[in-house]
FIPAPA-412008 format. One record per residue (C-alpha): residue in one letter; x negated, y negated, z negated. Coordinates in steps of 0.001 Angstrom, whole numbers, plus 524288, in hexadecimal, padded with zeros to 5 digits. Each point is the difference from the previous one (the first is absolute). Last residue first. Example, Ala and Ser with C-alpha at 12.3 -4.5 7.8 and 13.67 -1.06 7.14 Angstrom:
s7CA9A804247E41C
a8055A80D707FD6C
//
This chain:
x520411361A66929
x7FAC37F05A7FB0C
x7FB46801007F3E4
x806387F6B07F5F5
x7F8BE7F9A77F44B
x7FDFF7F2A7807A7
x80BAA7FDE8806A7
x80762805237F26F
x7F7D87F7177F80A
x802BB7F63C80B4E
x80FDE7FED17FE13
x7FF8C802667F2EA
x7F6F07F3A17FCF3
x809697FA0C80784
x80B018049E7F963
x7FB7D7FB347F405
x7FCCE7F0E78056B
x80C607FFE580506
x807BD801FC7F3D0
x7F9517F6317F9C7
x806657F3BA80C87
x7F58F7F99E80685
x803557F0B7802BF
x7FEC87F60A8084C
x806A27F3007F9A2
x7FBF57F66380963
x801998062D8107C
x7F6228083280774
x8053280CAE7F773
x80DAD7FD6D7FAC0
x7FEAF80E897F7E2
x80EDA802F18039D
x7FBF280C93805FC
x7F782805FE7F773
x7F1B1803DC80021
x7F9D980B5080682
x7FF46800E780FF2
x7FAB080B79806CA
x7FE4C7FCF180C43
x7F9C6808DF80973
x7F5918008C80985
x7FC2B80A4D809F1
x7F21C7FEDA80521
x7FAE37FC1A80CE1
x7F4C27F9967F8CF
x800017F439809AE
x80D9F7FEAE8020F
x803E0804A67F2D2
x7F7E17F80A7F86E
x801DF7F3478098E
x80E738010A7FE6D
x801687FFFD7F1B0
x801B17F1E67FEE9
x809DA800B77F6F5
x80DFE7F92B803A7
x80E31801577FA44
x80ADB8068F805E5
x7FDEA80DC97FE42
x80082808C780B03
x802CB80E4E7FF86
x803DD7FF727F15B
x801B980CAF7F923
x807967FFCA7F334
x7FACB80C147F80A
x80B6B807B57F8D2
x7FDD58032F7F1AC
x7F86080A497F71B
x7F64D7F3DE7FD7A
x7F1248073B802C7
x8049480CF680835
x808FF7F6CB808F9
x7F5287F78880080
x7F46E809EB80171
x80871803C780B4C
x803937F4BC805C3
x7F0B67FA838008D
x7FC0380DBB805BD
x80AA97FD6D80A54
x7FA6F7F3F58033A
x7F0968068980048
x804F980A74809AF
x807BF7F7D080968
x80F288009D803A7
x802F67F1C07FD21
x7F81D7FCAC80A41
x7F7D57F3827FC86
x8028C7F01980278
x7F6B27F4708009A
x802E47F2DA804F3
x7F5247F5D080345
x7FBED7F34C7F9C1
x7FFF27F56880912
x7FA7D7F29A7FDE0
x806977F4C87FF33
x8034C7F7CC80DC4
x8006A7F1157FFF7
x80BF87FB4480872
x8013A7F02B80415
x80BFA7FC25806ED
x8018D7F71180965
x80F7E7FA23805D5
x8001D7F3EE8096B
x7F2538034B804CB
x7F6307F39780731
x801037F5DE7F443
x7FDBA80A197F542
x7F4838055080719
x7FAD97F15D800ED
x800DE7FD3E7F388
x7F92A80AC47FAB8
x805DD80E2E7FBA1
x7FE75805A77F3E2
x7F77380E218052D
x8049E80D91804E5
x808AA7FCDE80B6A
x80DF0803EF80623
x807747F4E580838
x80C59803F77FC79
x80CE8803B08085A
x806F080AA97F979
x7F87F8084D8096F
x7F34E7FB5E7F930
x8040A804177F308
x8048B80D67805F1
x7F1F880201804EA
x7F9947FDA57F30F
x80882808057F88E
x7FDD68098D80966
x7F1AC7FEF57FFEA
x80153800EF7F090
x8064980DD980128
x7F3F9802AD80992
x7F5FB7FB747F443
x806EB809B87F627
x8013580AE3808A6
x80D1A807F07FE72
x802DA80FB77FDC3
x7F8DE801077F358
x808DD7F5FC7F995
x7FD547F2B67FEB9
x8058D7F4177F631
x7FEA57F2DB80695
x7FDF37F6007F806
x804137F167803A5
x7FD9E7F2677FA25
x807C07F51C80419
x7FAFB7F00F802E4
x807C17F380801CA
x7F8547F4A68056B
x800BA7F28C7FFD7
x80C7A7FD937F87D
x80BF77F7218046C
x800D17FA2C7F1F3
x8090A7FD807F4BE
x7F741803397F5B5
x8047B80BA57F60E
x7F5528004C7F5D9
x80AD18042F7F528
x801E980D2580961
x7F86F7FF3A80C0B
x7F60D7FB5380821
x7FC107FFE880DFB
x8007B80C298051F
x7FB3F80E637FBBC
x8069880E19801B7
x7F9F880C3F7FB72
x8014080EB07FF2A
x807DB8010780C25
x7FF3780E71802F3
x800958074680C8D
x7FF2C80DAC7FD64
x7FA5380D1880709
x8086D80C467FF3D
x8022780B577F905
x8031D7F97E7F2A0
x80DA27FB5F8046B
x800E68104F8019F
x7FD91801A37EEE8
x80A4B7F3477FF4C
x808B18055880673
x8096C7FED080EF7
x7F11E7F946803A3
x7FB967F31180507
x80F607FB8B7FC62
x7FD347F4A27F5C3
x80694803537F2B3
x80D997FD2E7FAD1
x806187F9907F328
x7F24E7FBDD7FA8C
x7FD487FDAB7F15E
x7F2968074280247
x8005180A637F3E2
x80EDF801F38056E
x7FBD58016580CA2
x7F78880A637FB0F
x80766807537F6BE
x80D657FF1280C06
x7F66C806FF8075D
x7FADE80A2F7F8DE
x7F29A80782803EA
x7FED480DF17FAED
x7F520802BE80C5A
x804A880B7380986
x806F57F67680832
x7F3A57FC6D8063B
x7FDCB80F34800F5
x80C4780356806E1
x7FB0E7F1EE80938
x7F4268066980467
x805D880F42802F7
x80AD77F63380A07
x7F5937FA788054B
x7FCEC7F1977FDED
x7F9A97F6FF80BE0
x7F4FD7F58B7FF9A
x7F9487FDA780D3D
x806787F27380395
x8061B7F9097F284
x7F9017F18380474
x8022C8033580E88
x808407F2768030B
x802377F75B7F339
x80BCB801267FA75
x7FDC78048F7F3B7
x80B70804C67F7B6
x803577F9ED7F524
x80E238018D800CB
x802287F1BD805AC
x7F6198029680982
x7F1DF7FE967FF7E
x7F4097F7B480664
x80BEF7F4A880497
x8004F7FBAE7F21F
x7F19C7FC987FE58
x7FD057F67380C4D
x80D567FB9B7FBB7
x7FB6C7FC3B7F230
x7F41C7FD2480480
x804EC7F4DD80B33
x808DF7FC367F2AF
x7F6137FBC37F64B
x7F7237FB9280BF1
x8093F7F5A1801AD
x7FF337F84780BFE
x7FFE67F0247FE0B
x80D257FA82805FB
x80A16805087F895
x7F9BF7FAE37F162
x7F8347F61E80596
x802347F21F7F9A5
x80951806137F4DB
x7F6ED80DF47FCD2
x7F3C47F6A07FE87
x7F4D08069D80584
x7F5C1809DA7FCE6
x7F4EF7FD9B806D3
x7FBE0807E880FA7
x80E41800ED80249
x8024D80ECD8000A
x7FA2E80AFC80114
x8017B80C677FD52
x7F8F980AB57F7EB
x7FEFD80FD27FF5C
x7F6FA808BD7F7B3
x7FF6D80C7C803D3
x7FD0580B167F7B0
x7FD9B80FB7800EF
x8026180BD17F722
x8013E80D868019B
x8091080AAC7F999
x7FC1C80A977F761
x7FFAA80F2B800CC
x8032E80E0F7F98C
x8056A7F9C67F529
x7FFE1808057F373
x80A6D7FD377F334
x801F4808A97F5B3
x80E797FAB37FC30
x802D47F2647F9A3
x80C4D7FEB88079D
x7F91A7F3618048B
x7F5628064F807D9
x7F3798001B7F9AB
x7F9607F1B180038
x7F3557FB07806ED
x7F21A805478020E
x7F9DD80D237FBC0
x7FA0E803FE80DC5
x7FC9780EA78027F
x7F57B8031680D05
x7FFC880CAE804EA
x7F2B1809F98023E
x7F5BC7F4C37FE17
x7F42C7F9FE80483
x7FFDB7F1C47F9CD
x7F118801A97FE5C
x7FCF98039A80E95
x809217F48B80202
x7F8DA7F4807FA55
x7FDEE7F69E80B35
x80CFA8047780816
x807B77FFBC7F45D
x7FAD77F2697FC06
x802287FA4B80F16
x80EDD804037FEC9
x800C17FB297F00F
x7FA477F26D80461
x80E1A7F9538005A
x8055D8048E7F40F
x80C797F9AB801ED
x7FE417F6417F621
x80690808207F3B8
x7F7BA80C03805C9
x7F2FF7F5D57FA65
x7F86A808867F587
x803FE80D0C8054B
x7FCF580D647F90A
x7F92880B3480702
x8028180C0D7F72C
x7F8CC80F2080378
x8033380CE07F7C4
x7FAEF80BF380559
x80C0E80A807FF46
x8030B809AF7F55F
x7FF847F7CE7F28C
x7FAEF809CB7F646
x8085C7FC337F32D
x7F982800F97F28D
x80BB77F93D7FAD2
x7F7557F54C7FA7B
x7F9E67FD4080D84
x80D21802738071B
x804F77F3A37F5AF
x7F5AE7F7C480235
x801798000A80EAA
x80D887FDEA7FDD2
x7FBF37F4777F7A6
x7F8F07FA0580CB4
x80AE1801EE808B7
x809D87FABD7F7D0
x7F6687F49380066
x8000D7FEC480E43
x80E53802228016C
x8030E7F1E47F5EA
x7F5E57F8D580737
x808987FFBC80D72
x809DD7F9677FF93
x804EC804557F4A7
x7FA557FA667F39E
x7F9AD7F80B80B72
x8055C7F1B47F956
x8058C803007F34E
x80C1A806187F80A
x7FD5680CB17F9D6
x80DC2807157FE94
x807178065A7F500
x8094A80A8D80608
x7F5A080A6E7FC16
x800947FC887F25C
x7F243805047FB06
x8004280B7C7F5A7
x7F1CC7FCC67F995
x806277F2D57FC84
x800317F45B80906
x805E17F5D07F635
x7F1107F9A67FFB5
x801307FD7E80CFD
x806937F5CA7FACE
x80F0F7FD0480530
x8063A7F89480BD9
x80CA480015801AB
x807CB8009E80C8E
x80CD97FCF97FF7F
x80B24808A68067E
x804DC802B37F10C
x7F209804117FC62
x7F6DC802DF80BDF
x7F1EE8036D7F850
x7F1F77F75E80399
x7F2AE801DE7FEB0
x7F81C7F29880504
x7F31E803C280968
x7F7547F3CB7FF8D
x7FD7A7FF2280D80
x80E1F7F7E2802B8
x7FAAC7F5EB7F694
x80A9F7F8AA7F844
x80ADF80A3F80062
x80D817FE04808A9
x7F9EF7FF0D80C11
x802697F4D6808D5
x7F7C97F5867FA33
x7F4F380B1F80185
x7FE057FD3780C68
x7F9ED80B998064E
x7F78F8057080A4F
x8035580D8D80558
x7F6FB80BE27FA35
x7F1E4806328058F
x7FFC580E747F859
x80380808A580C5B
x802CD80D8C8020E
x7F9F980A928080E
x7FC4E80FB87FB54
x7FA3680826808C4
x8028180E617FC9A
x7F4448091A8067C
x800E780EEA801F0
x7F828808897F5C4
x7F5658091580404
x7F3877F717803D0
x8004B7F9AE7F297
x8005B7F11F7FCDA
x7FCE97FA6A7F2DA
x80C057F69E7FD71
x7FFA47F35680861
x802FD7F2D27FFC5
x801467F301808EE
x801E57F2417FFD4
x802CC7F8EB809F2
x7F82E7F13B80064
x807C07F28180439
x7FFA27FD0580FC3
x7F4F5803ED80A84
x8009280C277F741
x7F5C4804807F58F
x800EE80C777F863
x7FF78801867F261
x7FCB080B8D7FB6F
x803B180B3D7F54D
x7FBBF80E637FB21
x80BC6803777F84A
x7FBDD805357F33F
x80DFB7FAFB7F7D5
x7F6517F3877FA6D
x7FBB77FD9C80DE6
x80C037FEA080397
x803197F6237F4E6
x7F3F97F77D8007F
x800727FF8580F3F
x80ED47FCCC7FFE1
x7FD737F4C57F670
x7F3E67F9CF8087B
x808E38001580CA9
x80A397F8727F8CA
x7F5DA7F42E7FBAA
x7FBCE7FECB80F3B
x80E877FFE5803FE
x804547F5DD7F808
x7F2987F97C803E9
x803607FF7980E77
x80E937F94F7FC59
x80BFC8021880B53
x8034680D277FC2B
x802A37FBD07F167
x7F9E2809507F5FC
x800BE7FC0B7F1CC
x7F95C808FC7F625
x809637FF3E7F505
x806E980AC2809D6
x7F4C680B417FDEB
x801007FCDF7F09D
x80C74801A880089
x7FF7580B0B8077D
x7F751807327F782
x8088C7FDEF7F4A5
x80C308039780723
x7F7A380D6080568
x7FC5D804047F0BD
x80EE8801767FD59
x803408058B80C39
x7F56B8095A7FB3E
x8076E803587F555
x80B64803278059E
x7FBE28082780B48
x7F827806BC7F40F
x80EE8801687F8D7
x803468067580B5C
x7F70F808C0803A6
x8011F805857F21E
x80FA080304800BC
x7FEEE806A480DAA
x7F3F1807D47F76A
x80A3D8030A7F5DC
x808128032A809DF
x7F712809C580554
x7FD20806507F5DB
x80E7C801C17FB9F
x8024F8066D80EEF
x7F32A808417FBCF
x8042E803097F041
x80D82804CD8051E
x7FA0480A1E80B46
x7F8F2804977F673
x809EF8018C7F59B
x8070B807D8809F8
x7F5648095B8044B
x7FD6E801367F104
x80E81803C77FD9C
x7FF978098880C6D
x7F49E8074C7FD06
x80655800E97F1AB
x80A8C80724806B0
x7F89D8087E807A8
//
């Protein structure tokens, strides 16, 4: 009985020891492959891929064919009244529910006069020493990778960097043996940076082969306690673009300076009376329909946010009053001023009444508000101000019949998306989380950002979920983006265990 009991014990020591070991093995291959997925992204990111060029676009499509193909994805690309989609599938089979993967690999424009490398598509690896950052060969990457080094380059992040962890966790379940239990589908954008205006048509052209149980997008930072981060929806977008008028040439600020209007200042109060001095908008039914339950707000206050971290990050003393927090400011639609223009400025001062003075609004939604009514309202409390309201420069004769016009050209709208937190695919997401990092998962009912996500779930009436990868401080849209190591491991963990779980 005795010796029963000594072998039962040594057994029981060899499995917990076997299965460090193999804790141990996983990850020095996480490792490894990060390795392998910096060299494949640099080669993805020497590839330059500006939204606003056709033949950026063209040459991007051509590298995502080679390398799905390569992993024995069976690949197209499909057509759209705008720049191509490109799409890829693993063999299908009739058993296994469907994982539809979206991200984009279209990047802001840049000038590289504001980056700190020469070209921002030549992907510079760089270490913070003494609140510096250094850049170093990539020959210093050893086979144990720093991962607080960081990758600096346009679309490290946003959004090339989660397309290539994809790709080597692919490789990865392949050399693992690994039977992936769902039907693995990816639509990648080529023009999401521009609002992806033909995505609604595309779904509805190609949506037999976008069929899908839920819907995961890889897009944007994990929250900024650097926790397991999934959103369970995305705000809108809309624009307006607003311009006065005032003497039909600049004039000289001493002969008419009190006498010529200034369209500098009929925007500026055309703009101040839309909010209140807390930042509130004022404008009649532009919050109707949106209310937060007491069970909503527990789980806005759910997410680790801080807000003395986050005004200090912004340099502000206090923040607008949308929301009591920063997680409820979320909950409703915005009214941004993302752009002012008159005359000149700066060393090019002139001392002119200008002509015109022009501002450029977005308008974040929620699921709640309509993009084009929001921009009704607008509309409507432009014209209550007192403004004759029209869509083109006006003529002489316009300008001689209304004391105050003001032209308005309308962006399109991309819609809101959000999913109950209480759904079967979202709490499959927590759990392979919690199962894959051992730590709480931040859950985000409504992240601030925009993906046009809408016309998947609308038309595939699907759940969809954001599951963002790279780090917060990654200055994605702006010079210096970059993808922090550490982020390109965890993504690779994040869909190895997506991919290797079975859903109970």
């Amino acid at each position: 009985m005795k010796n029963l009991a000594t072998c039962l014990c040594l057994l029981l020591f060899w499995i917990n020891n076997a299965q460090e070991v193999e804790v141990k093995v996983q990850e020095a291959e996480v490792k490894a492959q990060v390795r392998h997925t910096i060299d494949e992204l640099r080669e993805f990111i020497a590839i330059p891929n500006d939204a606003l060029d056709h033949s950026d676009i063209n040459r991007n499509l051509s590298w995502l064919t080679k390398k799905f193909n390569e992993r024995g994805f069976n690949s197209s690309v499909l057509p759209t009244e705008g720049e191509s989609l490109f799409f890829a599938a693993l063999p299908m089979q009739d058993d296994k529910p469907t994982i539809l993967f979206y991200m984009h690999f279209d990047g802001q424009s840049v000038d590289p006069s504001k980056w700190d490398q020469p070209d921002p598509y030549k992907v510079v690896l760089k270490a913070k020493e003494n609140d510096t950052w250094k850049t170093h060969s990539f020959d210093d990457l050893k086979e144990d990778v720093n991962y607080d080094w960081r990758l600096f380059g346009r679309s490290t992040s946003d959004d090339k960097g989660p397309i290539v962890m994809f790709l080597n966790t692919i490789d990865l379940l392949k050399k693992n043996n690994v039977e992936i239990p769902f039907n693995v589908k990816v639509i990648l954008d080529g023009e999401e940076e521009k609002s992806s205006a033909p995505l609604p048509k595309a779904v509805k052209e190609y949506r037999e082969l976008l069929e899908a149980d839920f819907l995961i997008i890889s897009d944007g930072p994990v929250h900024s306690s650097g926790n397991p981060t999934i959103a369970y929806g995305a705000r809108g977008i809309t624009s307006l673009t607003l311009t006065t008028y005032g003497p039909i040439n600049p004039q000289h600020s001493g002969h008419y300076g009190n006498y010529a209007p200034n369209p500098g200042f009929q925007l500026a109060q055309v703009l101040a009376s839309m909010k209140d001095k807390e930042g509130r908008v004022l404008i009649e039914g532009y919050y109707d329909g949106i209310t937060i339950d007491e069970s909503t707000k527990n789980i806005l206050n759910s997410v680790p946010d801080d807000a003395n971290t986050i005004n200090t990050h912004l340099a502000i003393k206090q923040p607008e009053k949308v929301g009591s927090f920063y997680q409820e400011a979320l909950q409703y639609p915005s009214l941004n001023i993302r752009g002012l223009s008159s005359g000149w400025v700066g060393e090019k001062a002139r001392t002119i009444v200008p002509e015109s003075a022009t501002a450029e609004i977005d308008i974040r939604l929620v699921p709640e508000t309509d993009g084009n009514r929001l921009k009704n309202l607008v509309k409507k409390h432009i014209e209550n101000e007192g403004y004759f309201v029209m869509t083109d420069v006006p003529d002489v004769s316009q300008r001689m019949k209304h004391d105050k016009i003001i032209s308005i050209t309308e962006g399109t709208v991309t819609d809101a998306f959000r999913t109950d937190l209480d759904n079967l695919y979202g709490n499959y997401l927590v759990d392979t989380f919690k199962n894959t990092f051992s730590e709480d998962v931040v859950q985000i009912r409504i992240m601030g950002g925009t993906v046009p996500i809408a016309p998947f779930v609308n038309e595939l009436k699907i759940p969809a979920f954001l599951v963002p990868l790279v780090n917060p401080d990654n200055n994605q849209h702006s010079p210096n983006e970059n993808l922090k190591i550490g982020q390109i491991a965890y993504g690779i963990e994040v869909f190895y265990g997506i991919l290797s779980n079975k859903m109970e």
